[in-house]
KELOMAR-889451 format. One record per residue (C-alpha): x, y negated, z; residue in one letter. Coordinates in steps of 0.02 Angstrom, whole numbers, padded with zeros to 5 digits, always signed. Example, Ala and Ser with C-alpha at 12.3 -4.5 7.8 and 13.67 -1.06 7.14 Angstrom:
% KELOMAR-889451
+00615+00225+00390A+00684+00053+00357S
END
This chain:
% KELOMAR-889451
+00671-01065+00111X+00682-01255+00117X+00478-01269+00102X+00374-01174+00242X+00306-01031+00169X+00132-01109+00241X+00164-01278+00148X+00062-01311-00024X-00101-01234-00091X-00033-01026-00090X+00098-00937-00184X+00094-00875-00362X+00196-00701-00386X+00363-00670-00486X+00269-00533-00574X+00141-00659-00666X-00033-00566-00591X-00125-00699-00571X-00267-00596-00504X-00156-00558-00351X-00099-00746-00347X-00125-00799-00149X-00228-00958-00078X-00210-00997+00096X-00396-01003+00179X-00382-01177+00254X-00349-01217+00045X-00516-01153-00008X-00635-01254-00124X-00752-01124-00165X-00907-01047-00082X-00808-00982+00071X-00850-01163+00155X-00724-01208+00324X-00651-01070+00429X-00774-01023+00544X-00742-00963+00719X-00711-00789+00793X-00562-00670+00756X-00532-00553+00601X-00437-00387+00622X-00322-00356+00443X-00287-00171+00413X-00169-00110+00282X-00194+00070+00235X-00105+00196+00144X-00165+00378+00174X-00257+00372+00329X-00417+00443+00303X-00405+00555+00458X-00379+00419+00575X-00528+00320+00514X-00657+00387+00635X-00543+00317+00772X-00480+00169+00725X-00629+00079+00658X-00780+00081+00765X-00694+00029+00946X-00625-00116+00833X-00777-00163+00707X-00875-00161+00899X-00714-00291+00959X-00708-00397+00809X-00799-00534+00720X-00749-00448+00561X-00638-00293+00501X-00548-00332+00332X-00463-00144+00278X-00367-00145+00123X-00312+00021+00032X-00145+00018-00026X-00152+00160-00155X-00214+00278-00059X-00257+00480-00124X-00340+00525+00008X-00486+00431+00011X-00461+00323+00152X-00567+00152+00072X-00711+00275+00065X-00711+00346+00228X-00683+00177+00308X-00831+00121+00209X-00930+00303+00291X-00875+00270+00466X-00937+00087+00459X-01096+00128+00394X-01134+00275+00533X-01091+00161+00643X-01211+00033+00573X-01088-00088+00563X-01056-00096+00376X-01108-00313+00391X-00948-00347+00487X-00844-00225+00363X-00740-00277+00194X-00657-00156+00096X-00492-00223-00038X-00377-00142-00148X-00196-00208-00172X-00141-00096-00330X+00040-00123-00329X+00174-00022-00246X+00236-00116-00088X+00416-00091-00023X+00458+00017+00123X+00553-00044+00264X+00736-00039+00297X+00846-00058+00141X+00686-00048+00028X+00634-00192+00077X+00795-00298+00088X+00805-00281-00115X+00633-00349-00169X+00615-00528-00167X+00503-00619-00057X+00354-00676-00180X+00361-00524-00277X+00213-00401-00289X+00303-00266-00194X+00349-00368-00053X+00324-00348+00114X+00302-00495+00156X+00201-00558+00010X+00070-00425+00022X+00015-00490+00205X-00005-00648+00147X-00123-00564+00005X-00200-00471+00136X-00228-00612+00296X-00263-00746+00137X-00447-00648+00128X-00483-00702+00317X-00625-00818+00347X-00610-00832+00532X-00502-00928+00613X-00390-00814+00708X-00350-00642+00645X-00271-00479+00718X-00144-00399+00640X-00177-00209+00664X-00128-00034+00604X-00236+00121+00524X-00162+00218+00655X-00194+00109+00824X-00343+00170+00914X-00416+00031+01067X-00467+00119+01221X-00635+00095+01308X-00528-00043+01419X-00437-00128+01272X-00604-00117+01160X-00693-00240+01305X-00532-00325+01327X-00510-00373+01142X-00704-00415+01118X-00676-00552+01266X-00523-00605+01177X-00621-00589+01011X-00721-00754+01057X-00601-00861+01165X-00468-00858+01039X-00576-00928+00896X-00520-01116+00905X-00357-01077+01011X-00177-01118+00956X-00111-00954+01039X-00013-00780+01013X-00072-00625+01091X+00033-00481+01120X-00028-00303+01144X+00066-00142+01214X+00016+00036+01118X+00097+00199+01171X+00115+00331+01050X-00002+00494+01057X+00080+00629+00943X-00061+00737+00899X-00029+00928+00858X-00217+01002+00858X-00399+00932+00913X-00365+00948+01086X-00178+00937+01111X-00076+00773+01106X+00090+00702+01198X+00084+00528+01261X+00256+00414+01286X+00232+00307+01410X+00404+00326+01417X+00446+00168+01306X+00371-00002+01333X+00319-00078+01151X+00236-00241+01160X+00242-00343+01000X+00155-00500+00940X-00030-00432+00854X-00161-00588+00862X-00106-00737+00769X-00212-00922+00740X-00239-00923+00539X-00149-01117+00497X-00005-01134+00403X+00108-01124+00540X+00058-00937+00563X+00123-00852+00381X+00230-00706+00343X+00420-00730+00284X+00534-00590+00229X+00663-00553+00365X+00781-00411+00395X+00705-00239+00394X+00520-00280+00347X+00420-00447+00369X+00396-00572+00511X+00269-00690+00552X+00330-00855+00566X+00277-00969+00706X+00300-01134+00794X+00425-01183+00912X+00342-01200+01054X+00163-01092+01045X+00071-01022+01192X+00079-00821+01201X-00004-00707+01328X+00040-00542+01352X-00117-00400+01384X-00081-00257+01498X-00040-00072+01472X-00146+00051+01427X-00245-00042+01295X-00202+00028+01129X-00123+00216+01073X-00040+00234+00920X-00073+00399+00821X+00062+00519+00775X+00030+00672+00680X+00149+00800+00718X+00109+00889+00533X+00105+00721+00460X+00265+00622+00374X+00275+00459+00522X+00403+00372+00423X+00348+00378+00238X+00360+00177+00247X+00538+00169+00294X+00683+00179+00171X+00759+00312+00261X+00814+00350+00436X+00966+00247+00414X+00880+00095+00441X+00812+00116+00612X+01017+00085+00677X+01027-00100+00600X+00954-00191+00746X+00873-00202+00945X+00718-00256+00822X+00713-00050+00788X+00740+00019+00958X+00559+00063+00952X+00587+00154+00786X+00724+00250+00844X+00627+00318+00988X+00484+00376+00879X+00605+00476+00783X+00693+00555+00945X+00493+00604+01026X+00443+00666+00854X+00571+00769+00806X+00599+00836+00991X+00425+00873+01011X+00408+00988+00824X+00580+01075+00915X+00482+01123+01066X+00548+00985+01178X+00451+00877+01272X+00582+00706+01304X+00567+00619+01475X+00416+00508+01484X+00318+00585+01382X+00151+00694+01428X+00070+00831+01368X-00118+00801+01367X-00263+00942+01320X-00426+00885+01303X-00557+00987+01365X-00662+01132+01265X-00771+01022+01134X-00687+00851+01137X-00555+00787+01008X-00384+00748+01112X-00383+00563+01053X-00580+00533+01117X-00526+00603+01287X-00372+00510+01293X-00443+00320+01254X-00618+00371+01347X-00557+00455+01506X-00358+00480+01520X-00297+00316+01509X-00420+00228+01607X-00399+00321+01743X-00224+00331+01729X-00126+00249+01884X-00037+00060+01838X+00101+00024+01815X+00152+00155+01696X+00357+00237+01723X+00468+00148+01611X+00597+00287+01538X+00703+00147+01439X+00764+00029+01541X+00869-00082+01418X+00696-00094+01304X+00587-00143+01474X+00734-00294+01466X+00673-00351+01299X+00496-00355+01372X+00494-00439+01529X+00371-00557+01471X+00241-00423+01471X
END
């Protein structure tokens, strides 16, 4: 695009809603008043109600603020986010939004919808991250899950980052769950991609090959948190790539490497194979797998963790 994506007051949408018509926060005129400080974490949800319990209160405890918004949903995900917050008692730092349109799934998908349309990618995270108030924001998952180390780590991060001009990267490992109390952890793969992002206009999403990207500066200032932070649920039952095209479009780039190993783990481990650097994991009699392995298992779990991929660990050197 010869104009930033960031440039101007928002972006209107090919489709003519002008309901779902996006202004960037720093743009406001209306009651929001300036960006205020502290971080926002932006969840976009399709069909995650069972992950809810997990996901939310480590991060509503980490974050300023918790924006979650349902993405057509049927399985009542917006109201058991809105339960979990409120058992939690943190229903104030909460927000529950609806985005009713049908949003493109990665891969080839993706590739034919144009950028400001409703069912793009990239267009419905700028929906999404245009309803932050805070200054910075997280970009996170309905399936990540912070452990007790990464909940402390992100609440210190949580208030530094406020007023700072800087990318944070965080590592998850992915826990493929097949009951209550048995999982299988790859440590086996380092993935450490870019998830806490300043909210200015240099900081947008732009459509790019497989699924979105978020734009950034030239020169930024990125720091890189260590392992063991953040697990990533898999549900063995479950369909793990409902938003990609098809499996096809995990081969187009290095930018899927991580892709392609999910699909090698997942389908190994519903063959009865357990790949190379990955762990089975049984929680003990009365606690769900996923509590024991973010409360007790990771934590305790000797640094640094075996990297089974060398060529990815190459990509990631930084971390």
């Amino acid at each position: 695009m010869s104009v930033p994506v960031g440039a101007g007051r928002g972006l209107r949408n090919l489709e003519g809603h002008t309901d779902f018509d996006i202004v960037w926060p720093w743009n406001r005129t209306d009651d929001w008043g300036p960006q205020r400080r502290g971080a926002t974490a932006v969840l976009r949800v399709k069909n995650e109600a069972d992950s809810m319990r997990f996901v939310l209160p480590p991060l509503l405890r980490a974050c300023d603020h918790v924006l979650l918004v349902d993405n057509n949903s049927t399985d009542g995900t917006g109201e058991a986010a809105l339960a979990v917050a409120a058992e939690h008692g943190l229903r104030e730092k909460f927000t529950l939004k609806a985005y009713p349109f049908d949003v493109a799934r990665a891969g080839a998908e993706h590739l034919a919808v144009p950028e400001t349309s409703v069912h793009s990618l990239a267009y419905f995270y700028n929906w999404c991250f245009s309803h932050v108030r805070t200054r910075y924001s997280w970009k996170w998952d309905g399936d990540m899950v912070l452990t007790t180390e990464g909940e402390v780590s992100m609440a210190d991060l949580s208030w530094q980052v406020g007023q700072a001009d800087a990318v944070i990267r965080f590592p998850r490992h992915g826990l493929y769950i097949e009951s209550d109390r048995r999982a299988f952890l790859d440590l086996g793969l380092r993935n450490i991609e870019e998830w806490g992002f300043p909210m200015t206009p240099d900081f947008v999403y732009s459509k790019a090959p497989e699924w979105e990207i978020r734009t950034t500066p030239d020169q930024i200032r990125q720091f890189a948190l260590p392992q063991g932070l953040v697990v990533e649920l898999k549900y063995l039952d479950g369909d793990e790539f409902a938003h990609w095209t098809n499996p096809e479009s995990f081969a187009t780039s290095v930018r899927n490497r991580r892709k392609r190993r999910e699909w090698l783990v997942f389908n190994a481990l519903n063959e009865g194979t357990v790949p190379e650097g990955v762990t089975e994991i049984v929680a003990p009699e009365g606690e769900h797998v996923v509590d024991h392995v973010t409360h007790t298992w990771l934590p305790r779990a000797p640094r640094p963790f075996v990297v089974d991929d060398p060529d990815h660990a190459k990509l990631h050197l930084r971390a």
